[in-house]
VOGU-3710 file (C-alpha; in Angstrom, 3 decimals, decimal comma):
1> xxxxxxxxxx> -4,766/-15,512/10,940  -8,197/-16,695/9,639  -9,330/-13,166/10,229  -6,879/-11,924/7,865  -7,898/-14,186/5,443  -11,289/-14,219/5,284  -10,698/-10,121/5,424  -9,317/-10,434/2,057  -12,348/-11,909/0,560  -14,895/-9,602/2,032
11> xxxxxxxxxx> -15,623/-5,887/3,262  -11,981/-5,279/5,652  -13,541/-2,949/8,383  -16,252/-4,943/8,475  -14,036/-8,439/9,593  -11,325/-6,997/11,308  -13,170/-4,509/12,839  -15,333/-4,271/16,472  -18,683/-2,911/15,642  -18,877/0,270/15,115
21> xxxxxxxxxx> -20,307/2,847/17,415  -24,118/3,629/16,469  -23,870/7,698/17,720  -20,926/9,768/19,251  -19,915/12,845/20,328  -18,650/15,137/17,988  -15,383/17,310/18,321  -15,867/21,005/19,264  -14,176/23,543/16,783  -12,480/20,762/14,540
31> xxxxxxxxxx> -12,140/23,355/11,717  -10,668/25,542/13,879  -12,856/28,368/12,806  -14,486/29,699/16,510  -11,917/32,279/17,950  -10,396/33,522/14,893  -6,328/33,266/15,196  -5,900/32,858/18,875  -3,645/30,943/21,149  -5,302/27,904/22,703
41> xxxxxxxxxx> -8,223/27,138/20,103  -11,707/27,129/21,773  -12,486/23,585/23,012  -9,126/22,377/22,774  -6,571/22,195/25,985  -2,863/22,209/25,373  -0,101/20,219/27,135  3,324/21,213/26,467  4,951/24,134/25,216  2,109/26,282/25,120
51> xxxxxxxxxx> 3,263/28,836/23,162  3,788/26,527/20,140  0,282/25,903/19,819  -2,215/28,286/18,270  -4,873/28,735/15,423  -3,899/31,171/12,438  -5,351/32,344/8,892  -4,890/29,502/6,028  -7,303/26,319/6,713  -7,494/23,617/4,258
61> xxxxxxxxxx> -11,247/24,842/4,314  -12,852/27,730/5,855  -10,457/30,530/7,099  -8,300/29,066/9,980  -6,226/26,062/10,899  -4,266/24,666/13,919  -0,788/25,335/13,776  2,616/24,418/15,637  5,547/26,348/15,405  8,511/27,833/17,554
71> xxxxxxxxxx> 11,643/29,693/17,140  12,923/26,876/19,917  12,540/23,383/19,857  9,354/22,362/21,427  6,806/19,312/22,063  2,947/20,137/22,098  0,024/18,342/21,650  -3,429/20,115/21,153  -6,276/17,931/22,819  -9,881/17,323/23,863
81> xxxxxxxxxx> -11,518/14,561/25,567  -14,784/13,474/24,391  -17,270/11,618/26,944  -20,309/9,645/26,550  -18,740/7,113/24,199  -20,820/3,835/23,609  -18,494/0,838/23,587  -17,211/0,316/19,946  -14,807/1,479/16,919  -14,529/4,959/16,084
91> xxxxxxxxxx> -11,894/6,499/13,871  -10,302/10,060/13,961  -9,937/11,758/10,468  -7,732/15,006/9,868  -6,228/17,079/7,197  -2,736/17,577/7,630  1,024/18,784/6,572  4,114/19,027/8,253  7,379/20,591/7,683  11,064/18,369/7,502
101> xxxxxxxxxx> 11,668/19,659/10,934  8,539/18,304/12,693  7,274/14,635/14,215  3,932/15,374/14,123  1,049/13,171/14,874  -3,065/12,669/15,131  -3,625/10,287/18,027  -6,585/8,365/20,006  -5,592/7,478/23,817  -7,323/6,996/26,955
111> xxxxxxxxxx> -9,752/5,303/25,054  -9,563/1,439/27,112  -6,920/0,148/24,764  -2,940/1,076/24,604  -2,829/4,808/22,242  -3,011/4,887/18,851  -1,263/7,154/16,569  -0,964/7,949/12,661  2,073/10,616/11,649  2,093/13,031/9,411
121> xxxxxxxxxx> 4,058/12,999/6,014  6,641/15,552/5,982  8,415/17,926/3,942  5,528/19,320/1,795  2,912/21,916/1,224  0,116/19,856/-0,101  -3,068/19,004/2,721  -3,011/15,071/3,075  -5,935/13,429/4,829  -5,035/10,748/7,427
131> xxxxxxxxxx> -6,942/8,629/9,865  -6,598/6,094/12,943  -9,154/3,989/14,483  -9,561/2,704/17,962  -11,590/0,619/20,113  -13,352/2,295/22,796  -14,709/0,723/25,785  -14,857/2,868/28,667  -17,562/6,080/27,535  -14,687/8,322/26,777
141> xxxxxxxxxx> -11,777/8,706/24,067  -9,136/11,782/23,972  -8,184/13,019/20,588  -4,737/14,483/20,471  -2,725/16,487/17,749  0,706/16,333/18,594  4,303/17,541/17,468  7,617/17,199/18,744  10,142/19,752/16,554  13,363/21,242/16,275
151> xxxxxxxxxx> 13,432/25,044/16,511  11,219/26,248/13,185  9,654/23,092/12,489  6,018/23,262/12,139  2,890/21,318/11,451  -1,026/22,370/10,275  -4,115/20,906/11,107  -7,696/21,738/9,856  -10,991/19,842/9,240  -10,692/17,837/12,366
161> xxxxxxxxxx> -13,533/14,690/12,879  -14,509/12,047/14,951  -16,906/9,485/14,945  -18,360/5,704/14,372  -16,097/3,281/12,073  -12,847/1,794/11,041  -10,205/2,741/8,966  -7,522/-0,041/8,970  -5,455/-1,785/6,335  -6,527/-5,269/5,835
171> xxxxxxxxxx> -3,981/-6,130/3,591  -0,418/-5,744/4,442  1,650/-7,278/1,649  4,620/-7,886/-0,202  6,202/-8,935/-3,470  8,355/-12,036/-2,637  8,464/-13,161/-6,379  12,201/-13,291/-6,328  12,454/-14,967/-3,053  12,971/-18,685/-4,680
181> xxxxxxxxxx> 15,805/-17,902/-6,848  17,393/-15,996/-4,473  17,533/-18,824/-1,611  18,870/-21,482/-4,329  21,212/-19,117/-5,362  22,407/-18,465/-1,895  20,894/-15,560/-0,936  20,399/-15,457/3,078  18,142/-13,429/5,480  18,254/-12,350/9,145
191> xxxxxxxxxx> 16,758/-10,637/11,634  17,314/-6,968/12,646  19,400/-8,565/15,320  21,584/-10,817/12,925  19,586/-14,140/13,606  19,059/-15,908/10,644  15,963/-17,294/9,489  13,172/-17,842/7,077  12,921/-14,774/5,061  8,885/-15,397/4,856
201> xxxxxxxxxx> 8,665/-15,803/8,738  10,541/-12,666/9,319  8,281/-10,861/7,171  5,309/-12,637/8,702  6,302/-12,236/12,140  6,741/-8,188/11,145  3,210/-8,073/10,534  2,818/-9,360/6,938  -0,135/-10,795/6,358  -0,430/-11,754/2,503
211> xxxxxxxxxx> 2,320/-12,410/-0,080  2,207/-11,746/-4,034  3,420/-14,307/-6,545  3,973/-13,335/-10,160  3,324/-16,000/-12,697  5,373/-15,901/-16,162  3,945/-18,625/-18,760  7,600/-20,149/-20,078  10,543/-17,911/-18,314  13,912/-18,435/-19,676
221> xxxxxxxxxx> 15,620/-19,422/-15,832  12,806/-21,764/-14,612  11,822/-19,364/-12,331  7,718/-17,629/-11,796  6,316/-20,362/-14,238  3,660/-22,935/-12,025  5,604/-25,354/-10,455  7,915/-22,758/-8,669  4,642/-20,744/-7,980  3,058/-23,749/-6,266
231> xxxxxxxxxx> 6,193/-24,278/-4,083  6,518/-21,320/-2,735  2,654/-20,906/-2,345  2,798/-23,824/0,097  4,774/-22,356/2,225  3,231/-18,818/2,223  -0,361/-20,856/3,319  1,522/-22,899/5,862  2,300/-19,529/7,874  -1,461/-18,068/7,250
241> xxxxxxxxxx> -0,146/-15,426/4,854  -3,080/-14,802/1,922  -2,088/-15,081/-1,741  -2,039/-12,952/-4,597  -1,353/-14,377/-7,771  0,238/-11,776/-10,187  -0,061/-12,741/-14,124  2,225/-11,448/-16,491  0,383/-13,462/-19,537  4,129/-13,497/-21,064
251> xxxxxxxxxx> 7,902/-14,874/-20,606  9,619/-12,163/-19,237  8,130/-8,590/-17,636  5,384/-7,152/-18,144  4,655/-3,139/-17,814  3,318/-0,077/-19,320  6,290/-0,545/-21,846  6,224/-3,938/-22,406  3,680/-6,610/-23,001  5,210/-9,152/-24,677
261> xxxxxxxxxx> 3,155/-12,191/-25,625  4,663/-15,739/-24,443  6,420/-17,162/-27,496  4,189/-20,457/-27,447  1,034/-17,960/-28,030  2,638/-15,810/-30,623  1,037/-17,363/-33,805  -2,861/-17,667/-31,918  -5,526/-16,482/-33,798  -7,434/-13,644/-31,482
271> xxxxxxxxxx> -10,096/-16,307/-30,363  -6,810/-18,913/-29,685  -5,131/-15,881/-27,197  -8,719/-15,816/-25,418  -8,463/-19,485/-24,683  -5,169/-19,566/-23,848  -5,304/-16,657/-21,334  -8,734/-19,033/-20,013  -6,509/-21,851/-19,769  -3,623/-20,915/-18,879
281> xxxxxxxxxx> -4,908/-18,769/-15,755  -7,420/-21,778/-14,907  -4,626/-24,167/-14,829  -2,289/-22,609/-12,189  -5,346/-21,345/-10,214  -6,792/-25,012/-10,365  -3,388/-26,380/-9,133  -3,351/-23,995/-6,338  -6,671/-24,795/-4,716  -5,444/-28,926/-5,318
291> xxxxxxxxxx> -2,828/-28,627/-3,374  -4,843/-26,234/-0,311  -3,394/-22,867/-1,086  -5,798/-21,156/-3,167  -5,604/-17,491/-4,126  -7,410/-15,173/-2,004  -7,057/-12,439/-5,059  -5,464/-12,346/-8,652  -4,239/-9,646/-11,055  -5,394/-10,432/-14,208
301> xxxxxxxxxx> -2,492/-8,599/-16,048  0,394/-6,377/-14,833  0,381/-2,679/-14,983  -1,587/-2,876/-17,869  -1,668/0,699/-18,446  -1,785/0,063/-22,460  -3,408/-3,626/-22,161  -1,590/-6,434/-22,626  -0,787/-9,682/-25,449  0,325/-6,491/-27,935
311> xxxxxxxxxx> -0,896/-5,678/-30,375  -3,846/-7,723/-29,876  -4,629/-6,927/-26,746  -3,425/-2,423/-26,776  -5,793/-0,088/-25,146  -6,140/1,271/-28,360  -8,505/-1,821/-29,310  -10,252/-1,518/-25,763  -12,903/-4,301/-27,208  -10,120/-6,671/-27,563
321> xxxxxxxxxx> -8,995/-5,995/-24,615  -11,621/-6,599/-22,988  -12,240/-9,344/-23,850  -8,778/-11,079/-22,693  -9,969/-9,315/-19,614  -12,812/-11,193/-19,024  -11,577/-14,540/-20,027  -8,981/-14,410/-17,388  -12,003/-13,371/-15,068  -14,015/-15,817/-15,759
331> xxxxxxxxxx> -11,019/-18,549/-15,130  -10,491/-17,103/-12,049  -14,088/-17,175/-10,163  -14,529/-20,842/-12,312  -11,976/-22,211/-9,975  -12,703/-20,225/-6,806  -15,902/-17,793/-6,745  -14,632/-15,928/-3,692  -11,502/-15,070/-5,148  -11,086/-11,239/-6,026
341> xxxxxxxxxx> -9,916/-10,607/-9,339  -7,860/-7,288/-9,632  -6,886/-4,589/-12,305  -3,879/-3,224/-12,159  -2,236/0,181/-13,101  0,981/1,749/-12,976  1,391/6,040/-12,731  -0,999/5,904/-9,308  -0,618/9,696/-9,146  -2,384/10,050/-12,946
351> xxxxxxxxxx> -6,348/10,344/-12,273  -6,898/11,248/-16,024  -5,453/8,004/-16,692  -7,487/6,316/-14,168  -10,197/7,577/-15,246  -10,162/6,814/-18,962  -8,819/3,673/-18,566  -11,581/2,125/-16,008  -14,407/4,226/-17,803  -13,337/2,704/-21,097
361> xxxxxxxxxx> -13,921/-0,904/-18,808  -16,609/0,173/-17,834  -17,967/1,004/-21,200  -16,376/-2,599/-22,570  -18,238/-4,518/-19,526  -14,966/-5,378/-17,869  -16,055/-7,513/-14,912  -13,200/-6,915/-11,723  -13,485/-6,523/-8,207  -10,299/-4,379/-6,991
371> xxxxxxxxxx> -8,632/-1,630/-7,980  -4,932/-2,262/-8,449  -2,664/0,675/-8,520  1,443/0,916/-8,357  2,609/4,130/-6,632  6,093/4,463/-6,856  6,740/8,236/-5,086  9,702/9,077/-7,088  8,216/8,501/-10,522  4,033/8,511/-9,912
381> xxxxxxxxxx> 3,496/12,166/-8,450  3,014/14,030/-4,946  1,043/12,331/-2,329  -1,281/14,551/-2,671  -1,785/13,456/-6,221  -2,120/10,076/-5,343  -4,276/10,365/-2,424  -6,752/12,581/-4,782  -6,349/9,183/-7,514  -6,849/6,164/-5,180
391> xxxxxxxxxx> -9,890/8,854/-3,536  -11,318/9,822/-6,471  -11,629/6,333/-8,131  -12,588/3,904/-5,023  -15,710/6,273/-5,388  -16,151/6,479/-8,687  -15,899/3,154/-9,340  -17,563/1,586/-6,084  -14,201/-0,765/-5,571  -11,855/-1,239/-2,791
401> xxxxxxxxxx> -8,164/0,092/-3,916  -4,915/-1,663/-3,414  -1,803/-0,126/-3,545  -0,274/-3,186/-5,328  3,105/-1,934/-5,620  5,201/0,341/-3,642  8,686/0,653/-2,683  11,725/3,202/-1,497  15,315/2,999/-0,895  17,396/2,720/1,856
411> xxxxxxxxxx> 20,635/3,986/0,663  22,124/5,790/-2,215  24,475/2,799/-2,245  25,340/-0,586/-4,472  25,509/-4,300/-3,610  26,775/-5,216/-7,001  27,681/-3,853/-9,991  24,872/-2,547/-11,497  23,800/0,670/-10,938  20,352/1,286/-8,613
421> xxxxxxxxxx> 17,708/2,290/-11,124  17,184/4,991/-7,865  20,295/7,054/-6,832  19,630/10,258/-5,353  19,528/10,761/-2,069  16,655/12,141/-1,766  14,176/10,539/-4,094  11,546/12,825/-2,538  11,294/15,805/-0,947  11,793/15,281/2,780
431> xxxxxxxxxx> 12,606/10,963/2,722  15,734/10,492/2,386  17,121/7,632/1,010  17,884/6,050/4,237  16,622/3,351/6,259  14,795/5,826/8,445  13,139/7,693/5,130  12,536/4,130/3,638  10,265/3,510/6,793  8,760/7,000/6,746
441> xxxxxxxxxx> 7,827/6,974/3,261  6,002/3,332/3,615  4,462/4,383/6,558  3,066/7,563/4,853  1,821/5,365/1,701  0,166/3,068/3,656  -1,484/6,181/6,103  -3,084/7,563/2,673  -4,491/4,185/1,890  -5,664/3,902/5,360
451> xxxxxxxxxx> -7,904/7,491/5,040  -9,337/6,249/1,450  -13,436/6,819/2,508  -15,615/4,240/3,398  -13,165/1,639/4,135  -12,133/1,220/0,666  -8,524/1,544/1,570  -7,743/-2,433/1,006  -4,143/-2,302/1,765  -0,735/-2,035/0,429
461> xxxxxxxxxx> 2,051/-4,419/-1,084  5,903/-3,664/-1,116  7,903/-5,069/-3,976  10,303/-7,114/-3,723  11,592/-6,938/-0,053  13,623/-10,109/-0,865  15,725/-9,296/-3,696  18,595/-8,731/-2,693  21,708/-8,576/-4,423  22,602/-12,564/-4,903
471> xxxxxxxxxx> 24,933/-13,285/-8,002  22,616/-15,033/-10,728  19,083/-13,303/-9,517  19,724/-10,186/-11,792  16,612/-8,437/-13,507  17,205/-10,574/-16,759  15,872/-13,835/-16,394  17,356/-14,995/-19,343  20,795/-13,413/-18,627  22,626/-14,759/-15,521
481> xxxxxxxxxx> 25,140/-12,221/-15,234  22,779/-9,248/-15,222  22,796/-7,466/-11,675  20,096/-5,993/-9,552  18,957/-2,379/-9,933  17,003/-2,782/-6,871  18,688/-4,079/-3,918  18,342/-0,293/-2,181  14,827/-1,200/-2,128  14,716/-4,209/-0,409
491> xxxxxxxxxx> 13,624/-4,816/3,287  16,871/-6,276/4,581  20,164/-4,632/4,212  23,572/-4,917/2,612  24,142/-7,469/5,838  20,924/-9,213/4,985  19,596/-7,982/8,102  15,810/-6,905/8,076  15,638/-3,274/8,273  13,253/-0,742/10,023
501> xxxxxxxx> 10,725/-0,652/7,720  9,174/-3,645/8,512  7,602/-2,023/11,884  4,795/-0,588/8,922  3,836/-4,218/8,085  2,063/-4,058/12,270  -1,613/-3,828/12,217  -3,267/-0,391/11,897
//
């Protein structure tokens, strides 16, 4: 696990990574374009139904792509084996899109190490870039573009590369800021096989590798203020999980709606609300590295969209703003330099947004280090919308990205009596809201992350996978009655067993 951590702190491909090939290979016809629209592309071989597998008019670029397709249900996989391989990491890159009727995968095998494979999302129209990396270490690697479909389904692939370098997910994360009330409460956790346990060792043992905390300054139940942040902080280091530390800089929630200041600070003076968001972010941080656990990265702010400490701190005074910025940055590396400081953004399929808001930082000398974004795919746009945001701003801005909240249902049903904030049963085209679409959909998030360029894909975190629905842990904090709009979105079911999705949280 000290991998893991110290990948947090500094370039991820470059820690978790082999090192990279210096030359390879490269793939013959990866754009499909020598041949025209033939059957069997030059330089590729097929195994399986032949027939399926065959090069038409319509590439992402230039004029052809690979496509599979049958009237009958079929399983192809369009391959090439390149030779000559010096020993090291290379990664596999493709533009993709499937239909709802297709598995359809990019793959790396025969390459020394057990296959590697990264699917394609499904149901859509839009091209989505997606990658996976392997280790080579005998001279020669096969690249394989498979599908296995019912009769009609179909899958396109164009602008095909290989070639030196990683692109893995360093951080694998999730929201557990609930988790504390939820256990005193009564709330229990098992396995997918009904043994119970330690919710943060199931998630752990999944793959999980960090955990985010949120911090509110005075919360009405007792609950994400310091001392509760410390606890649970202990045990998150104890099983080699990194830290994020999530401020809120107020009482309750904080969002692109809401950014209520913490009563105590409501009568500071604008230089006051600098010290106190100093203080106040130096004081837990400081406690953290006392007691051994400190952060490995910290938002300063939550979705801060419009700022935050309104009306002091709106977008609309970005100078302000900044400046509350920058004190909690400068709290943050005064207590731990290595510790990343992120900014973090709701709507992660906006670019405009994304754009104005971390060119007005930029024009305000906002000092950060990561990118934060929330992509939920129900509200925040198309994949391909996203993947062109998290793309276009990792290289505008020179950061690493991280998806720092995500999340999808598993049912269209209710543990309580509140409503789910998400109903339908298909919240997007082609996931249904089932524990197999729940998995899909994370996996697919997490792929896009995975492809951002130059390893600037940090990772991803899923929110809440712990709240379930427990009498008392409702969404108000000040409210015990109030239910939970969310439990459809959790990682463990209405049995409190963990559920599929946790096979994303593995190492890619």
């Amino acid at each position: 696990m000290k991998k893991i951590l110290v990948a947090l702190l500094t370039c991820a491909a470059a820690v978790l990574a082999p090192s990279p090939a210096q030359a390879a290979p490269t793939i013959t016809n990866g754009g499909f374009e020598t041949g025209g629209a033939v059957a069997a592309p030059p330089g590729w071989s097929t195994g399986g139904t032949a027939a399926a597998d065959f090069s038409e008019a319509g590439g992402h670029t230039g004029s052809y792509r690979l496509s599979h397709w049958s009237s009958n249900a079929y399983t192809v996989e369009t391959h090439q084996t390149l030779t000559g391989l010096s020993s090291g990491t290379y990664t596999l890159r493709a533009r993709v899109r499937a239909g709802a009727m297709s598995q359809s995968w990019i793959a790396l095998r025969n390459c020394g190490p057990a296959e590697k494979r990264t699917y394609l999302p499904v149901g859509s129209s839009e091209w989505i870039r997606i990658a996976v990396t392997q280790t080579v270490t005998g001279g020669r690697c096969t690249v394989a573009l498979g599908s296995a479909a019912a009769a009609g389904g179909w899958a396109n692939f164009d602008d095909v590369t290989f070639g030196p370098g990683a692109a893995t997910l360093a951080v694998r994360g999730g929201d557990t800021s609930g988790l504390a009330k939820s256990e005193a409460l009564g709330g229990r956790y098992h396995t997918a096989s009904g043994i119970r346990g330690d919710a943060l060792e199931i998630l752990r043992s999944a793959g999980m590798n960090l955990v985010r905390l949120k911090v509110w300054v005075n919360p009405a139940d007792g609950y994400n203020d310091k001392a509760r942040v410390l606890a649970v902080a202990r045990r998150v280091k104890a099983l080699g999980m990194g830290l994020l530390v999530d401020f809120h800089y107020s009482d309750t929630w904080a969002d692109p709606g809401k950014q209520y200041k913490p009563a105590a600070w409501t009568g500071h003076s604008f230089a006051q609300l600098k010290a106190a968001v100093y203080d106040h972010t130096y004081d837990v941080l400081n406690a953290l590295k006392a007691q051994g656990t400190t952060a490995d990265m910290v938002q300063v702010g939550n979705e801060i969209n419009g700022g935050m400490l309104w009306e002091d701190g709106r977008t609309a005074n970005f100078g302000n703003l900044a400046q509350l910025l920058n004190s909690g940055y400068d709290a943050v590396k005064a207590v731990s330099s290595s510790t990343r400081v992120v900014l973090h953004l709701a709507e992660g399929g906006d670019n405009a947004l994304f754009r104005w808001w971390f060119d007005s930082a930029a024009a305000n000398g906002v000092r950060y280090d990561v990118i934060g974004v929330s992509y939920y795919p129900y509200w925040h746009g198309t994949l391909g919308a996203f993947q062109a945001n998290v793309d276009d701003i990792a290289s505008r801005y020179g950061r690493p990205v991280l998806l720092a909240e995500t999340a999808y249902p598993f049912t269209t049903g209710n543990d309580d009596a509140l409503t789910n904030i998400i109903t339908a049963a298909t919240p997007y085209p082609g996931y249904p809201a089932s524990p197999a679409g729940q998995s899909a959909m994370l996996r697919d998030v997490a792929s896009i992350v995975q492809a951002v360029p130059n390893g600037r894909g940090l990772g991803f975190v899923y929110w809440e996978p712990t709240w379930t629905a427990v009498t008392g842990n409702g969404w108000d904090p000040a409210d015990p009655s109030s239910g939970n709009g969310w439990e459809n979105q959790a990682l463990f079911d209405f049995a409190d067993r963990a559920l599929p999705a946790l096979a994303q949280f593995a190492p890619r």
